[in-house]
RODOKOL-802426 format. One record per residue (C-alpha): residue in three letters; chain; x, y, z. Coordinates in steps of 0.02 Angstrom, whole numbers. Example, Ala and Ser with C-alpha at 12.3 -4.5 7.8 and 13.67 -1.06 7.14 Angstrom:
<recs>
+------+------+--------+--------+--------+
! code ! unit !      u !      v !      w !
+------+------+--------+--------+--------+
!  ALA !    A !    615 !   -225 !    390 !
!  SER !    A !    684 !    -53 !    357 !
+------+------+--------+--------+--------+
</recs>
This chain:
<recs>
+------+------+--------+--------+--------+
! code ! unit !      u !      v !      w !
+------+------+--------+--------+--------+
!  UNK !    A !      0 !      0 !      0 !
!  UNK !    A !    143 !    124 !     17 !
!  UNK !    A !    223 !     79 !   -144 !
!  UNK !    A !     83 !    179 !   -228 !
!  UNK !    A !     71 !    334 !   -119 !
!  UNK !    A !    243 !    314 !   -129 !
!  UNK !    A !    251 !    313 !   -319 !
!  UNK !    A !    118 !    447 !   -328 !
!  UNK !    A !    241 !    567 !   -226 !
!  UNK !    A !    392 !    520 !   -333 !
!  UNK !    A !    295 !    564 !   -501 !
!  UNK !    A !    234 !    708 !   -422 !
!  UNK !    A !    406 !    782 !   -368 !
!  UNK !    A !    454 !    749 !   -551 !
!  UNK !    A !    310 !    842 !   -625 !
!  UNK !    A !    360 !    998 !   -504 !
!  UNK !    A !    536 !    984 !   -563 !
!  UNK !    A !    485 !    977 !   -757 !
!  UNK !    A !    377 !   1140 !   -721 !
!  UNK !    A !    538 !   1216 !   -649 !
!  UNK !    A !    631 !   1139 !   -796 !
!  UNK !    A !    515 !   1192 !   -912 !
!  UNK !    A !    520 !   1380 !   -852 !
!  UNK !    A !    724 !   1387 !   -820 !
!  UNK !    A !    713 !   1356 !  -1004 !
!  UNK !    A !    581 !   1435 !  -1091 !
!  UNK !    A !    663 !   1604 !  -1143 !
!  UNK !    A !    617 !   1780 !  -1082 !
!  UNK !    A !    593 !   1904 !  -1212 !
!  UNK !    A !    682 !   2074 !  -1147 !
!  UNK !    A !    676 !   2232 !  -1275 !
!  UNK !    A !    809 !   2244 !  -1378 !
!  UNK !    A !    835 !   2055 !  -1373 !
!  UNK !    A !    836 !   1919 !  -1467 !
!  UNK !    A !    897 !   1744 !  -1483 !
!  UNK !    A !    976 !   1653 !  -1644 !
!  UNK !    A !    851 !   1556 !  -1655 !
!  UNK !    A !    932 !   1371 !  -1681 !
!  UNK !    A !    828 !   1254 !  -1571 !
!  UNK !    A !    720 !   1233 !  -1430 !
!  UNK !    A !    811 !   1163 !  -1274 !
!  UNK !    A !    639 !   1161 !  -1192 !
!  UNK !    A !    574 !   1029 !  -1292 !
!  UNK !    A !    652 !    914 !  -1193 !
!  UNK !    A !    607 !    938 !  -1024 !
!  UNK !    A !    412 !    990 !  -1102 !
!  UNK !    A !    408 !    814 !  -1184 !
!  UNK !    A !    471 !    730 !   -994 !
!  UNK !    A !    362 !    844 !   -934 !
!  UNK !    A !    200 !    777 !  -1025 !
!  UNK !    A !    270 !    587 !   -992 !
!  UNK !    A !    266 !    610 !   -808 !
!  UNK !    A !    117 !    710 !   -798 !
!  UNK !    A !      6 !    562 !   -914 !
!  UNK !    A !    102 !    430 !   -762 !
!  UNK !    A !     37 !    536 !   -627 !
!  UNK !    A !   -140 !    548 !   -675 !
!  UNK !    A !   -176 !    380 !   -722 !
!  UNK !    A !    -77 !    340 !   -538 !
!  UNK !    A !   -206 !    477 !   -451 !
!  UNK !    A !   -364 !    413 !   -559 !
!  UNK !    A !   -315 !    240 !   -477 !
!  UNK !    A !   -305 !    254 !   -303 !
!  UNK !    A !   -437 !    398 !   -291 !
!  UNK !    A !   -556 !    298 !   -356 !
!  UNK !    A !   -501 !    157 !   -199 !
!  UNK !    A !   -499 !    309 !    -86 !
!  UNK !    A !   -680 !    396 !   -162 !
!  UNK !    A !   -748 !    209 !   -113 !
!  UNK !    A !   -720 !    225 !     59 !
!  UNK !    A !   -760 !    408 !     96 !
!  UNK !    A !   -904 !    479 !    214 !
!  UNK !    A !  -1068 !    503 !     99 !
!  UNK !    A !  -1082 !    693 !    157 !
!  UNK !    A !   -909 !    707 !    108 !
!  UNK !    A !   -888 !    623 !    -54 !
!  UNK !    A !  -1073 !    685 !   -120 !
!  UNK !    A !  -1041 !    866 !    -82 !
!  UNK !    A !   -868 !    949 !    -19 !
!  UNK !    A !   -752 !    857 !   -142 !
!  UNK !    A !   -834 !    883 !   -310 !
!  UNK !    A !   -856 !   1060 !   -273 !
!  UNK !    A !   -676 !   1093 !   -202 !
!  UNK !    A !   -631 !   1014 !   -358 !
!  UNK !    A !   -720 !   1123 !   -465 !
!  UNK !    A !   -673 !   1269 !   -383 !
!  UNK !    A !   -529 !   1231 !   -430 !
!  UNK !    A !   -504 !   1186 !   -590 !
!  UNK !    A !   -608 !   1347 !   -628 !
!  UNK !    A !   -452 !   1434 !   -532 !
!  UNK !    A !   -334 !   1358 !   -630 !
!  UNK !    A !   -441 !   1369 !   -807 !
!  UNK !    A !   -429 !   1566 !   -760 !
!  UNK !    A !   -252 !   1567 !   -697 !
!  UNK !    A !   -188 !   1493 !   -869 !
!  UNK !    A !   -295 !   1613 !   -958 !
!  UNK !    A !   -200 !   1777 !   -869 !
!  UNK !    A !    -37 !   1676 !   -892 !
!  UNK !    A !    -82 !   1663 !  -1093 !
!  UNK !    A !   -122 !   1829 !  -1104 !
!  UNK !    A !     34 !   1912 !   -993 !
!  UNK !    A !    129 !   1819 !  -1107 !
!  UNK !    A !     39 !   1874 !  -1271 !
!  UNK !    A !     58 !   2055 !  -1210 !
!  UNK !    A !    245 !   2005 !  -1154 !
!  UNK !    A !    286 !   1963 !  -1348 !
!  UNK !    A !    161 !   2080 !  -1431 !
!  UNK !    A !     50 !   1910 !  -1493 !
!  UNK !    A !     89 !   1765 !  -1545 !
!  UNK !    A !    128 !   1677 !  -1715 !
!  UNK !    A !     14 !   1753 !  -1828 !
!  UNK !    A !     40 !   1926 !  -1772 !
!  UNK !    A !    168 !   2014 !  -1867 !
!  UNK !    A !    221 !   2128 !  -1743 !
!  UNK !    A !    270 !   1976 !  -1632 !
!  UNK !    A !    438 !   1943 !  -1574 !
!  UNK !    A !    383 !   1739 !  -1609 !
!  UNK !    A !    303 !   1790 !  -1782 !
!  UNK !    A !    314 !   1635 !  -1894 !
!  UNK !    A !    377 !   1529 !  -1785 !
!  UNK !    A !    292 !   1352 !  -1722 !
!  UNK !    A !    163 !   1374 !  -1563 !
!  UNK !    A !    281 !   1273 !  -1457 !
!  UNK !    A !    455 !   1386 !  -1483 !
!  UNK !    A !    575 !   1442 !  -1364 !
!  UNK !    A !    475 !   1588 !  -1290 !
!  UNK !    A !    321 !   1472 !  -1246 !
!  UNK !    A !    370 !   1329 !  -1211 !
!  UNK !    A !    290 !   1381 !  -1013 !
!  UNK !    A !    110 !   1384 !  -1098 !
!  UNK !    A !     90 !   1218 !  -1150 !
!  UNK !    A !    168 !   1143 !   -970 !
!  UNK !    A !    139 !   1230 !   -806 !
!  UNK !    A !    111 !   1225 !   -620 !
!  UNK !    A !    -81 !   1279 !   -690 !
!  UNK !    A !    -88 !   1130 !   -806 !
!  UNK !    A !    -15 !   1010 !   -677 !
!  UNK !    A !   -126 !   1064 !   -555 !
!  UNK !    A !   -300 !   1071 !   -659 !
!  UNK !    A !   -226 !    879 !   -710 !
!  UNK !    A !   -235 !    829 !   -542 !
!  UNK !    A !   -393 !    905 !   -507 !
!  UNK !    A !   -479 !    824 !   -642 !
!  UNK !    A !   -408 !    675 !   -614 !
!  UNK !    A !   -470 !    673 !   -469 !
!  UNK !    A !   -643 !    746 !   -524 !
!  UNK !    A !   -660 !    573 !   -651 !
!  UNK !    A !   -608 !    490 !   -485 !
!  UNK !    A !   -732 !    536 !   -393 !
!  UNK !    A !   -884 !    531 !   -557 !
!  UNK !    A !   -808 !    324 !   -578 !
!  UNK !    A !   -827 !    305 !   -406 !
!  UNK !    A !   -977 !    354 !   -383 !
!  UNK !    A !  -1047 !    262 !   -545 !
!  UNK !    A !   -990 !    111 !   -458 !
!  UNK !    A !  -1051 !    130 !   -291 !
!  UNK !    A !  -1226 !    128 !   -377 !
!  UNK !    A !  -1195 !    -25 !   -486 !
!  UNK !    A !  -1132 !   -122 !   -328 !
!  UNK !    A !  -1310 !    -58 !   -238 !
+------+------+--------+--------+--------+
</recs>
């Protein structure tokens, strides 16, 4: 039984060190800057990044749905899904301001000609932070946990 909390804390301390990884280097546009443009090294720890994340989720969806099984009625019917969509509607609107700082950081984004990332691919040096955050990894784990507690629940009427 401690193997997979155990596991679960692992692949969660990796996620939190691929968002670190992910920001260290995703470049930061300052005026009068500019980069040479010949590569990505981001794309490395984004890929990990998304690897570990898909691990952790299906580990969460897993043992929350053991855990959702066992949980008071009052609890499981009422404070959890709403904590959970509380926050996942924090995160939806966290990513959002992040999106647009960062829009407003490199005057758009790839379609925009007066963008410092004009013409280049969505996932480029200067955004690589978008696509894999402490915002995504959290609203991951919240929805994983939200299915969770839905599959639980699903079951606990089947079984009644």
């Amino acid at each position: 039984m401690k193997n997979k909390y155990r596991a679960v804390l692992i692949l969660l301390v990796l996620n939190v060190f691929c968002v670190f990884a992910v920001d260290v280097t995703t470049f930061k546009y300052r005026n009068g800057g500019g980069i040479s443009g010949n590569g990505n090294p981001g794309l490395i720890a984004l890929t990990l990044g998304w690897i570990l994340l898909l691990f952790l989720l299906l580990r969460v969806v897993f043992i929350a749905i053991e855990y959702f099984k066992k949980v008071s009625h009052k609890l499981s019917k009422v404070i959890i899904p709403t904590g959970l969509i509380v926050i996942l509607a924090l995160m939806i609107l966290a990513e959002i301001r992040f999106i647009n700082l960062l829009g407003h950081n490199l005057n758009g984004f790839t379609n925009d000609k007066d963008s410092i990332v004009f013409r280049f691919g969505w996932i480029n040096q200067y955004t690589n932070s978008l696509f894999y955050n402490g915002y995504i990894l959290i609203f991951g784990v919240a929805l994983a946990l939200l299915l969770s507690w839905i599959m639980a629940r699903i079951l606990a009427r089947k079984i009644s």
